[in-house]
C-alpha positions as CSV (number, residue, x, y, z in Angstrom):
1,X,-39.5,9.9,3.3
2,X,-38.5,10.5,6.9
3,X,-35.0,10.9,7.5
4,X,-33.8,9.1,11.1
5,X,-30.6,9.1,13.3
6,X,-31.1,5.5,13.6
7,X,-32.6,3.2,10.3
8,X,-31.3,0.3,11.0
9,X,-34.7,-1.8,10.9
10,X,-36.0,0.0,7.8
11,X,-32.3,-0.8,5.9
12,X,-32.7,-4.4,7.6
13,X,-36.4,-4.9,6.0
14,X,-35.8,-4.0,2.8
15,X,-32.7,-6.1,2.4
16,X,-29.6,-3.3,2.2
17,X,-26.5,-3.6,4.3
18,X,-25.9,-2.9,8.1
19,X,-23.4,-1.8,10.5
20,X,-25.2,-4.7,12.8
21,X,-28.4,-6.1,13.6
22,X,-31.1,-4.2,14.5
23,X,-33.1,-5.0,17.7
24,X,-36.4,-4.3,19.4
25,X,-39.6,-6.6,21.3
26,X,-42.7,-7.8,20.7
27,X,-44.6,-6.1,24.0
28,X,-41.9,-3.2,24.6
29,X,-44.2,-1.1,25.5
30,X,-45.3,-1.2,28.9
31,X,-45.6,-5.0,30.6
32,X,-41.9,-5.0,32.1
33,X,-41.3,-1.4,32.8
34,X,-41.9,0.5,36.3
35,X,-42.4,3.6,34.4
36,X,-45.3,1.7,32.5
37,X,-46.8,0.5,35.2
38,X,-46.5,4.1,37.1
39,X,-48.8,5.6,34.7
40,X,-51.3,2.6,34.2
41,X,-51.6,2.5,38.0
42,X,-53.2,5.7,38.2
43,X,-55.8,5.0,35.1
44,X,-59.3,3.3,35.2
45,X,-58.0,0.7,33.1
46,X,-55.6,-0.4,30.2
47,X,-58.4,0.9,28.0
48,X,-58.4,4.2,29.1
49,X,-54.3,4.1,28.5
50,X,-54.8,2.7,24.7
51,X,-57.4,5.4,24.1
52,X,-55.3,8.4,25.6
53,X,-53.5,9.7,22.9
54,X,-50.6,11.2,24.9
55,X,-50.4,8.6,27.0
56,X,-49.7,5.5,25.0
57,X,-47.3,7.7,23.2
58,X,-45.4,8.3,26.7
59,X,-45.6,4.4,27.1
60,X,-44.4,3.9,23.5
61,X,-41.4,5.7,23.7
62,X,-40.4,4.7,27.1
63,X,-38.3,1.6,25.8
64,X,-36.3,3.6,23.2
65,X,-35.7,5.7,25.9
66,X,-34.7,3.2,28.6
67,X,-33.8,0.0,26.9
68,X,-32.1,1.3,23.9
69,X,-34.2,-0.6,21.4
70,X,-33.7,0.1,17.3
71,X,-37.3,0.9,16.8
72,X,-40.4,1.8,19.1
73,X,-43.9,-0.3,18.1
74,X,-47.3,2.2,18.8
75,X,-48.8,1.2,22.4
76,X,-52.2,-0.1,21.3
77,X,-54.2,-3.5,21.1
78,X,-55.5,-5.9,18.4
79,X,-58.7,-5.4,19.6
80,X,-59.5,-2.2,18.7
81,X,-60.8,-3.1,15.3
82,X,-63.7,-5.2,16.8
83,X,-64.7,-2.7,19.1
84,X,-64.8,0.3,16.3
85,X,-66.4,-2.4,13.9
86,X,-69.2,-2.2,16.8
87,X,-68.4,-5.5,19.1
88,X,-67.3,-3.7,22.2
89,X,-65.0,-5.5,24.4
90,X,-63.9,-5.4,28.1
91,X,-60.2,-5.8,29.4
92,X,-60.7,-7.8,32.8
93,X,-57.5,-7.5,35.3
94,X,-55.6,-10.7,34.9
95,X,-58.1,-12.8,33.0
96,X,-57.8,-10.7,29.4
97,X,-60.4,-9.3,27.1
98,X,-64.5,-10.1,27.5
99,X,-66.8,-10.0,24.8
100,X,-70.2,-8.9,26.0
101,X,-71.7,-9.7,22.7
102,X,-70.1,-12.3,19.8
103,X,-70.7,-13.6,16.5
104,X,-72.1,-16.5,16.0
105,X,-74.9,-16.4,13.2
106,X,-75.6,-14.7,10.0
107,X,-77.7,-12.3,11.8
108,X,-74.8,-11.3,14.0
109,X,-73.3,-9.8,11.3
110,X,-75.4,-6.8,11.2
111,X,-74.4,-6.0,14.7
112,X,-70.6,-4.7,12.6
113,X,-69.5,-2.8,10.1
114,X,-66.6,-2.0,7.8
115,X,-64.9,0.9,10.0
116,X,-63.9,4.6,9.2
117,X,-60.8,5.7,9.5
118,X,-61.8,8.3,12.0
119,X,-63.3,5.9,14.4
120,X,-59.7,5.0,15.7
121,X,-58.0,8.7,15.4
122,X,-56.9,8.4,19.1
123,X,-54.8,5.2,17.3
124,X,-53.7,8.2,14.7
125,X,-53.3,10.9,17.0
126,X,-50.9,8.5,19.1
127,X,-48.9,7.8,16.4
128,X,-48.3,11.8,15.4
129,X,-47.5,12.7,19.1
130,X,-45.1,9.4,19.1
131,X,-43.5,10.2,15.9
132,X,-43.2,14.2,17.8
133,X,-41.6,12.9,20.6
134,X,-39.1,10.2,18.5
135,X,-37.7,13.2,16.6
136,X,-36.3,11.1,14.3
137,X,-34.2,8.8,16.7
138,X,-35.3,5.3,15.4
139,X,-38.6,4.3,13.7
140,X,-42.3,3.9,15.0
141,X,-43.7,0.9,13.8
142,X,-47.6,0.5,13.6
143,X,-49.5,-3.1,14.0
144,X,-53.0,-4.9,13.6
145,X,-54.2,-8.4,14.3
146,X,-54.4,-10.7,11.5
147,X,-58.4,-11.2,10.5
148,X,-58.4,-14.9,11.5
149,X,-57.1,-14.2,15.2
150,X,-59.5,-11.4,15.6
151,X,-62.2,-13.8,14.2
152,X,-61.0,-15.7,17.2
153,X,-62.2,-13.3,20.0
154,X,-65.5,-12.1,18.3
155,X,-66.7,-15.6,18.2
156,X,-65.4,-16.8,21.1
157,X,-66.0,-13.7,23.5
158,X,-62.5,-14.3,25.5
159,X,-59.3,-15.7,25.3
160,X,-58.8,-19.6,25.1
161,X,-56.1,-22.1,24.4
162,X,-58.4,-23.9,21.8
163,X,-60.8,-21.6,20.3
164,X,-62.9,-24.6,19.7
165,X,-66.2,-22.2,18.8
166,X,-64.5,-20.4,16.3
167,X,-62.8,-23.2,15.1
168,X,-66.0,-24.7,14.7
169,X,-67.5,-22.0,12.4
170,X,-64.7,-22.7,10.0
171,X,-65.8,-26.1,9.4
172,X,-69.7,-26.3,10.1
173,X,-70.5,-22.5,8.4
174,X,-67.5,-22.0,6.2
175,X,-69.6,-19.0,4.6
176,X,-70.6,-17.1,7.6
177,X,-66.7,-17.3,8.5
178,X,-65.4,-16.2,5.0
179,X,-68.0,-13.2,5.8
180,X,-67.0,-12.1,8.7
181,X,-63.2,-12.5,7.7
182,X,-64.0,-10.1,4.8
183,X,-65.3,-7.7,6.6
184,X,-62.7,-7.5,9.3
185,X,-60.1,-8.0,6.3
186,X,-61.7,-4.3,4.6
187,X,-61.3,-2.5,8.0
188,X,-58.1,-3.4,9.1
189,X,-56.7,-2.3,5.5
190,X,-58.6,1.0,6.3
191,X,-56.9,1.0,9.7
192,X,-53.2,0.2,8.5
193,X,-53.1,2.8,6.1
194,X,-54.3,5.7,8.3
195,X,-51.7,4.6,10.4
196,X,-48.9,4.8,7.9
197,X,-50.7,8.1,6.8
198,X,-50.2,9.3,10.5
199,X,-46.3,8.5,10.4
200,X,-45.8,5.2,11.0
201,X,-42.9,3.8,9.0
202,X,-43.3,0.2,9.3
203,X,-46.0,-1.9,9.5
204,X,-46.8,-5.9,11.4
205,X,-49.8,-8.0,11.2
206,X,-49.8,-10.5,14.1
207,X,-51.5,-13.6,13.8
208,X,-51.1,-14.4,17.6
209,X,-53.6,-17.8,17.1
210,X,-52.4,-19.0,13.4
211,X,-51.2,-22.1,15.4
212,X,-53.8,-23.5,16.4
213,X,-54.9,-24.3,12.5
214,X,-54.5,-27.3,10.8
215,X,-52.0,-26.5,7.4
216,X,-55.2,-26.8,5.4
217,X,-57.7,-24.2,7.5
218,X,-54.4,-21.6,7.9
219,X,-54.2,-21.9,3.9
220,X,-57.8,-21.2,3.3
221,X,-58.8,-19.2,6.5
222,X,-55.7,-16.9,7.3
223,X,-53.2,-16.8,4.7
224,X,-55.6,-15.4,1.9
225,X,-56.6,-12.6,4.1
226,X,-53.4,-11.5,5.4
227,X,-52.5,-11.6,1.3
228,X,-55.0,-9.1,0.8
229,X,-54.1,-7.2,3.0
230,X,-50.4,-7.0,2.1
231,X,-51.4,-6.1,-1.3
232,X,-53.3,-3.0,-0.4
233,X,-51.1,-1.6,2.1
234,X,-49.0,1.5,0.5
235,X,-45.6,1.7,-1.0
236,X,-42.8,2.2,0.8
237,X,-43.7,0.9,4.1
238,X,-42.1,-2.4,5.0
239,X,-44.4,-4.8,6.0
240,X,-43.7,-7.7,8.4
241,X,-45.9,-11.0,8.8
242,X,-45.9,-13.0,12.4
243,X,-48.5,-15.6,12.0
244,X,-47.2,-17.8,15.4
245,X,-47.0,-21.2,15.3
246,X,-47.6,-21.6,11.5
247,X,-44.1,-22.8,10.8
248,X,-45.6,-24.9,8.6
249,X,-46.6,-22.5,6.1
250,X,-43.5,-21.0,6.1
251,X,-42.7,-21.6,2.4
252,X,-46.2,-20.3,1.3
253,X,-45.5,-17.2,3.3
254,X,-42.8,-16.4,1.5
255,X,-45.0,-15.3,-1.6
256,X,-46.8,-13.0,0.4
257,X,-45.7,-9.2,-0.6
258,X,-44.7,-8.4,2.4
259,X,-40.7,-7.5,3.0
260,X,-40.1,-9.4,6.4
261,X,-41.3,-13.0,8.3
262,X,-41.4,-12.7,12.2
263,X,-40.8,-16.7,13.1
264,X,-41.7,-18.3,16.6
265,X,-39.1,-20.0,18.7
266,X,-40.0,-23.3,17.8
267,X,-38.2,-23.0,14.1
268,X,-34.1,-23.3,14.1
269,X,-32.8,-20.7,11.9
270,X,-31.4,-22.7,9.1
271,X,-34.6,-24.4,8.2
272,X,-36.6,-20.8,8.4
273,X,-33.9,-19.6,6.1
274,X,-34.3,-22.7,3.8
275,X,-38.1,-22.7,4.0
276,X,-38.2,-18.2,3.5
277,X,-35.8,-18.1,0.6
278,X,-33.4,-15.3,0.5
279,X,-36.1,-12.6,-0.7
280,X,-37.4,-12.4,2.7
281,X,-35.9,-10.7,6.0
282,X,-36.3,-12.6,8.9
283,X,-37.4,-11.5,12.3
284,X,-37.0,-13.4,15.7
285,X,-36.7,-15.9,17.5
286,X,-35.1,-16.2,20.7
287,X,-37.2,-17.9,23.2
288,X,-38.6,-15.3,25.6
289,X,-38.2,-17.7,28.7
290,X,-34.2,-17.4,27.9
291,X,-34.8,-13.8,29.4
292,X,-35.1,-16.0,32.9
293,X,-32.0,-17.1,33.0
294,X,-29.1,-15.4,34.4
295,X,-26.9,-12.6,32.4
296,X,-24.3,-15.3,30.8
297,X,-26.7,-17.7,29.2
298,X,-28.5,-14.7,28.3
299,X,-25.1,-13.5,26.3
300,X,-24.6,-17.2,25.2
301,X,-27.9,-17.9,23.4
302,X,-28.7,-14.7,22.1
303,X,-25.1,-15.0,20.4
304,X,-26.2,-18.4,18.9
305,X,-29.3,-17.2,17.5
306,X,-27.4,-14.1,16.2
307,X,-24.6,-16.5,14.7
308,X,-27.3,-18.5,13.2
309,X,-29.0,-16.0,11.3
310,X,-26.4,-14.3,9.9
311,X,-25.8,-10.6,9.8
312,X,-28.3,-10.3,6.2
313,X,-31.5,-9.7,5.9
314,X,-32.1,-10.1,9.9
315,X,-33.9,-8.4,12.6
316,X,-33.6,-9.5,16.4
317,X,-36.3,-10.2,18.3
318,X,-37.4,-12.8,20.6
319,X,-40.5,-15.4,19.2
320,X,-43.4,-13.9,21.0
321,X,-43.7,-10.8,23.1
322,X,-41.6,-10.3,26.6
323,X,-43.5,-11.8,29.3
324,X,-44.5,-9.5,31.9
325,X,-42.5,-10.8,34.7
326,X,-39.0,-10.6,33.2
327,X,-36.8,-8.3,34.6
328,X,-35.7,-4.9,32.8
329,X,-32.1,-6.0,33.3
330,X,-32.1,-9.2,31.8
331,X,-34.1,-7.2,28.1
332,X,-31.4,-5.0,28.4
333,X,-28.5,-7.8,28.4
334,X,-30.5,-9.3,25.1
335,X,-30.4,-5.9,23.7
336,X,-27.1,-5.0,24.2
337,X,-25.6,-8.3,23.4
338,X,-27.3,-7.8,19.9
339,X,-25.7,-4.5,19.6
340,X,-22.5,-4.9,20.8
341,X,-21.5,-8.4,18.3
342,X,-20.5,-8.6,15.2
343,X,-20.4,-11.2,12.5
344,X,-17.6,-12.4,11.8
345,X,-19.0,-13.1,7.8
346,X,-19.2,-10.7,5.5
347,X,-21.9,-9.2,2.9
């Protein structure tokens, strides 16, 4: 095991004591930064950025560098599984990823496959350049999309607020869907553990579109999947679920094995803790518009959150990622109010 200056997240995770609370961002990596922005100016495209290995680790460790955050998250996309399980996508400036081809019949299904671990090495080869360059200052922490959200986009072809067509599959070819689950289920397992193999030392499935399901489809479309996939996943690494907007499944998601729960901002604090159990660490939730406000509400809510959580078994965060147009300063007045306080209970 990897010995860091910093461990604050991986002590946090796995339930042991703290000096404080650790910290970091959904989206850290790139979005708010000039220095991100610098480099992706000068590329063909944020493509071009996820697949150059020594760039996205540049852009990765660029927030531990400048914001001070307890952990840096590997610059990369969900969407790189479809496009190595052979659905190719485009990433259109300021509308989001394109689908040139989807999935929407049996037949489809032989335009994938179940992918190799070398088909995303530049995803590997990131994460051993990153892990270089952190020389042990805080931990790097590797992700993949949940298989029902990337379900979403290789049915749907692009982004949407309803994802009515692959919400449809669920319910008028239950089969086809459980298929195509499975096999994006068997690659991202493939995917996660070459990514711990390459030195990442935690580990976060986002379920960006878990809201949008009734309880009933979460419970037999998503949740068995991401259960699979927690089970396979190697020993060791702490594992974090964000499904957002599934507050409802809250309790059920607390069987998983998986050592943290990232929650949403739409859950107070002592109902997630009621609903997660004490077994769980709990990751979040500060809404991310907060960061618009000026620097003393900034102080005051993130204190509340942090007072409301409790110094156990917690990780700060905000409920979704940091929206591009927030300003550096106002992250940094999150992170260093998170830093700086200290509970006044004891553990």
């Amino acid at each position: 095991m990897s010995t860091y200056h910093n461990d604050l997240i991986l002590r946090a995770a796995r339930g042991e004591s703290t000096e404080r609370t650790p910290v970091w961002l959904m989206r850290q990596a790139g979005r708010i930064l000039p220095e991100y922005r610098a480099i992706r100016e000068r590329l063909s495209g944020f493509k071009e950025l996820v697949e150059t290995p020594e760039l996205a680790a540049e852009v990765t460790i660029q927030p531990v560098d400048i914001l001070g955050v307890d952990a840096a998250i590997i610059f990369s996309d969900i969407l790189v599984i479809p496009d190595a399980m052979g659905l190719t996508y485009e990433m259109i400036e300021k509308k989001g990823p394109f689908f040139p081809n989807t999935i929407r019949r049996r037949k489809d299904l032989e335009k994938i496959h179940v992918i190799d671990a070398d088909e995303l090495s530049y995803v590997y080869d990131a994460i051993r350049l990153t892990v270089k360059g952190l020389d042990g200052r805080v931990p790097l922490i590797g992700f993949a999309g949940a298989p029902f959200t990337i379900l979403c986009y290789m049915v749907e072809g692009h982004g949407s607020k309803t994802f009515s067509l692959a919400r449809k599959m669920l319910v008028q070819e239950p089969d086809l869907a459980n298929a195509l689950l499975d096999k994006i289920t068997r690659s991202t397992i493939v995917y996660l553990r070459a990514q711990a193999e390459a030195g990442a030392a935690m580990l976060q499935i986002f379920d960006s579109w878990a809201g949008i399901l009734s309880p009933d489809l979460f419970r037999e479309f998503s949740l068995p999947y991401i259960e699979k996939i927690c089970r396979a996943m190697p020993e060791g690494i702490p594992l974090t679920v964000f499904a957002k907007g599934a507050n409802f499944s809250l309790m059920e998601m607390a069987t998983l094995p998986c050592d943290t729960l990232g929650l949403d901002w739409n859950i107070p604090a002592k109902l997630a803790k009621q609903w997660a159990g004490p077994d769980k660490t709990l990751q979040g939730n500060l809404d991310p518009a907060v960061l618009y406000a000026d620097g003393t509400e900034i102080v005051k809510r993130t204190k509340a959150m942090l007072d409301s959580f409790g110094s156990h078994r917690y990780i700060a965060n905000l409920g979704h990622g940091v929206y591009p147009d927030t300003d550096p300063q106002a992250v940094k007045i999150f992170i260093e109010t998170v830093k700086a306080y200290h509970h006044a209970e004891v553990y």
